[in-house]
N, C-alpha and C positions, 0 to 999 in steps of 0.2 A: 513185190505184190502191188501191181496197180491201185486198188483203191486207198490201202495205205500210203502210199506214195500223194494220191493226190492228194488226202488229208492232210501229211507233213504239207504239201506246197502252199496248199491254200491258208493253214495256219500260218506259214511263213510270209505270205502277201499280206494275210491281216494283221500281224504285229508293226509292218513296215508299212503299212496303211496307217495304224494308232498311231505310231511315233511322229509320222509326218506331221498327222493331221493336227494332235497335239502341241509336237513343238511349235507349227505356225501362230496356234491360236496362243500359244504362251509368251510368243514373241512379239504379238500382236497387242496384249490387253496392258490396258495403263491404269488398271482399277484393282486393287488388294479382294473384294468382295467379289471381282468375277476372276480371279487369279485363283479360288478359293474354290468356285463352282468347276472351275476346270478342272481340278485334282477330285472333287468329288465323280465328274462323268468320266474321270478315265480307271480311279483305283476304289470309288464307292462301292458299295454293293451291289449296285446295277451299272458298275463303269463298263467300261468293254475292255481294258486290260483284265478283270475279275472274270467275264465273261470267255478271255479265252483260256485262261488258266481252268476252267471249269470244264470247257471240252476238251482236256486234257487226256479226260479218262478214255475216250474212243481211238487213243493211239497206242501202235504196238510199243512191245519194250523198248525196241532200238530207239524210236521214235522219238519216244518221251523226252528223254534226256538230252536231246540235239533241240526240240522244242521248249523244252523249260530253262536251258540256259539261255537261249533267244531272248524268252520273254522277261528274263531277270535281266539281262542287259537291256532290253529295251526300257523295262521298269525306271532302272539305276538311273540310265541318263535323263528320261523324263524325270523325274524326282531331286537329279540335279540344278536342272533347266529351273523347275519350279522353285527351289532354293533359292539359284542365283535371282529371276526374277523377283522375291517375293524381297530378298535385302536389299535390292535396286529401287524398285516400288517403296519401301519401308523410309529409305537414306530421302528420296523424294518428296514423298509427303512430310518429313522432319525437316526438310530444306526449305520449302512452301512453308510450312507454320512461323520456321524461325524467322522468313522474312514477315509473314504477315503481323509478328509478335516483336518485332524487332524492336531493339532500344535507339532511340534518336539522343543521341549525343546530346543535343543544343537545344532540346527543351528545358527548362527547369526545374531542378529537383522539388522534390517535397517537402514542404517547411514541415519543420520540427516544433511542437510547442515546446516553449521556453516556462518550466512551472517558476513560483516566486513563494515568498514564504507565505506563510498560513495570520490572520487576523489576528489570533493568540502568540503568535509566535513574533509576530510585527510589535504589540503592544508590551508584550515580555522585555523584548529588547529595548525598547523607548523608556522603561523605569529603568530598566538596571543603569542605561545610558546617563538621566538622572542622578541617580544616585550618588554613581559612580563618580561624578562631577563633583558630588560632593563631597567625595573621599571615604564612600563608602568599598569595600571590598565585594564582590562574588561569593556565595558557598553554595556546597549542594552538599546532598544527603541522601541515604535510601530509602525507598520508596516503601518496603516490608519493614517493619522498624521492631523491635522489642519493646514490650509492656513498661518497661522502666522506661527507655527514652521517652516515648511517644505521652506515657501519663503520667508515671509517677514522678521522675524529675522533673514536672513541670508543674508538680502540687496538684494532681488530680489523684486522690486518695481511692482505694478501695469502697466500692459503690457509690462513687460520684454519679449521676446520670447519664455522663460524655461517655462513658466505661460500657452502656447499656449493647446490648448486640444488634439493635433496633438504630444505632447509629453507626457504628462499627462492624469494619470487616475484619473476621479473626478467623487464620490459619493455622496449621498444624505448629507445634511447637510453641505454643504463647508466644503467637507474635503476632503480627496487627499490618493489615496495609491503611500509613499513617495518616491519620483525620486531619493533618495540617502540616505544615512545614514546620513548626515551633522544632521538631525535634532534629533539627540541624541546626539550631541556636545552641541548645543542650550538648549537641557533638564537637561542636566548635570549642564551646568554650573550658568542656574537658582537655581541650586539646593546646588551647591558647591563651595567654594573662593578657589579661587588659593591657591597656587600651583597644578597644575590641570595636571596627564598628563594619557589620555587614547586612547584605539582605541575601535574602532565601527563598531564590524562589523556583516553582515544581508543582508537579501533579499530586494532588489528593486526594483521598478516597471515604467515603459515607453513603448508607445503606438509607440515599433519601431517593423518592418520588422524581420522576423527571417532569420538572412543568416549564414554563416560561421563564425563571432564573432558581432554578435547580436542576444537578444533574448530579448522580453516583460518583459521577469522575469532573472534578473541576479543578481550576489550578489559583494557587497562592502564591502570593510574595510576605513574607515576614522578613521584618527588620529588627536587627539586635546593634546597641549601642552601652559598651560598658567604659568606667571610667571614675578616676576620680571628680566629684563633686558633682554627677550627673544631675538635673532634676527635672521638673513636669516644664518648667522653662525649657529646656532645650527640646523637650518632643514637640512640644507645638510651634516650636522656629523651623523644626527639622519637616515638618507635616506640613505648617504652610507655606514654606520652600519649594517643596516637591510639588505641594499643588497650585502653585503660581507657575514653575516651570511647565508640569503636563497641561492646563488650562487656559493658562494666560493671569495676567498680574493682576486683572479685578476680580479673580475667583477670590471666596473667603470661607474660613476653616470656622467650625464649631465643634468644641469638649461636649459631651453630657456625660454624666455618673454610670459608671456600668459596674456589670465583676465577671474577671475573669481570676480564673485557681492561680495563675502563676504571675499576676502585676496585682501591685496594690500599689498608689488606688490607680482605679481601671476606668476609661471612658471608650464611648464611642466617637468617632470623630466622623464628622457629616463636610462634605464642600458644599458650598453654594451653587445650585444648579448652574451650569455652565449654556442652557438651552433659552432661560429665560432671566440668568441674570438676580435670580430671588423674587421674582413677582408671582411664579407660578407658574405652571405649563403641565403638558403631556407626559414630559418625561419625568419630572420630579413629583407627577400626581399632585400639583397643582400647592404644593408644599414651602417651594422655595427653594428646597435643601435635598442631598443626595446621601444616603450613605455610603460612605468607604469602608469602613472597616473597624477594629476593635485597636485599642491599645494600652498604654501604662504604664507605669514603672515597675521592673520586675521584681518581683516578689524577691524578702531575703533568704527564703526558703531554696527558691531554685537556685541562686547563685553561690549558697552554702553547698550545696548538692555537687555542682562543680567545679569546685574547691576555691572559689573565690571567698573573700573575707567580706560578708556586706556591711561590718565596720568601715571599712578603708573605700569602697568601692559602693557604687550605682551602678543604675542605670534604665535606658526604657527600651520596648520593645513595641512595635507593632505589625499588624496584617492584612492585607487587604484582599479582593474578590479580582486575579486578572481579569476573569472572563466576564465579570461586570461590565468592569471597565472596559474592556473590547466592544461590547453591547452599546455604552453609552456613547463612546467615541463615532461607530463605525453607527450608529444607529440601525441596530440589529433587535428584531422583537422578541424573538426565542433562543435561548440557550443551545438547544437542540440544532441547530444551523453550522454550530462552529463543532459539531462532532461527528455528522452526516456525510462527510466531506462531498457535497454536493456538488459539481466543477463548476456551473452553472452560479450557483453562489459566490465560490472562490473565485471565481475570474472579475469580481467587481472590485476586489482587492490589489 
């Protein structure tokens, strides 16, 4: 039947017409975005492979079949073509990027910072360093403490003030994260007979205000020294030792009367400003003098408590503010600077 006839022919020229024309243009393009549009105008909606598959319907039985396997080979291999191109094209621009990204050898790597220790942590070690010189021992203790360590083996009785909650952090099970280091004096010496002589020092905790030298989390050193024949004579050889070593040899110590539950009798002990020497200044508020810390000889109470005999035996105890001391050293105005971990700050260190 002639007219069918020529419809199979002419369908047969335009399939081999598409293929041509497309694989040129597919062997041709060095662009992923028009590699993209060619597969759109040949198998889009409006492609012309779609376009002949659609006048499909005006061919007889025989027809059909001899034309649609045509055009599904023609398909297959364009769609091959477009494959291979599209990973050739893909391996190329990944080839281009990695050179334009490339690493050069024989540049310079990237320095690393180098951190260094912390203000507190600097001034920590320079007492114990002290101390230690002087035949003091290391101790530590935990930070969550039991009601007995932390108050009562230290003679702070049931509704003393230090007990209030307005000072104190207290946690589940009667226990207390501890107001001072005192209660690793108390664990030690359950643990060890005189001759006893260490310091203690660590993070503590109080439910105060954060202002210019206070803060909820600050750190102490307590010192414990037990022994036979101890007395107020050796705390203040031992305190102005320490602070000729950390100051320099013209600093000078002063006693005044205080009370503290677990030393009798109790002073506070002041250095002489180290900024102005005792005339006055900025940092001593214009006084002279600075204070360190609390001290005393310990109470017989407490050394009874840890089965020492305070017949046969003494001794004194004291504590001081680290983070003071960092302030005054590093001349630092807030408290608040050495908890912030600022890098900017740190890095003057």
């Amino acid at each position: 039947m002639p007219p069918a006839s020529k419809g199979r022919a002419s369908m047969k020229e335009d399939l081999i017409a598409i293929q041509s024309k497309f694989t040129a243009q597919i062997q041709a393009t060095t662009d992923l975005a028009a590699l993209d549009d060619i597969r759109v105008a040949a198998f889009g909606k409006k492609g012309e492979m779609t376009a002949i598959l659609r006048g499909m319907g005006g061919l007889s039985a025989e027809e059909r079949p001899v034309i649609g396997q045509m055009a599904n080979d023609v398909r297959a291999a364009l769609e091959e073509k477009l494959s291979q191109k599209k990973t050739a094209l893909s391996k190329a621009a990944m080839n281009e990027k990695m050179a334009q990204e490339g690493l050069d050898v024989t540049l310079p790597g990237i320095r690393h910072t180098i951190g260094h220790k912390h203000p507190v942590a600097m001034i920590t070690d320079e007492l114990c360093k002290i101390f230690m010189g002087m035949g003091y021992e290391i101790a530590e203790g935990p930070e969550v403490e039991t009601d007995y360590h932390n108050f009562e083996a230290l003679n702070i009785y049931k509704g003393h003030p230090a007990r209030d909650e307005q000072d104190t952090f207290y946690v589940e099970g009667g226990l207390t994260l501890r107001t001072h280091t005192s209660p690793v004096q108390i664990r030690y010496m359950e643990n060890n007979k005189p001759p006893i002589a260490i310091v203690a020092p660590g993070k503590t905790f109080r439910s105060d205000e954060l202002d210019a030298t206070h803060s909820p989390v600050f750190h102490q050193l307590e010192g414990l020294v037990v022994d036979k024949g101890i007395h107020m004579g050796h705390l203040k050889g031992a305190l102005t030792t320490f602070a000729k070593a950390l100051f320099g040899d013209d600093i000078k110590t002063r006693f005044r009367p205080h009370h503290f539950p677990f030393t009798e009798p109790s002073a506070e002990v002041d250095f002489s400003c180290f900024g102005c020497g005792g005339k006055g200044c900025r940092i001593c508020k214009g006084e002279g003098w600075i204070e360190m810390g609390g001290c005393g000889m310990v109470h017989p109470k407490v050394l009874e408590r840890c089965g020492i005999d305070p017949e046969v035996y003494s001794g004194f105890a004291f504590g001081m503010g680290i983070d003071r001391i960092a302030m005054q050293r590093y001349n630092i105005p807030h408290l608040k600077l050495l908890f912030e971990n600022d890098m900017q700050f740190l890095k003057q260190f």
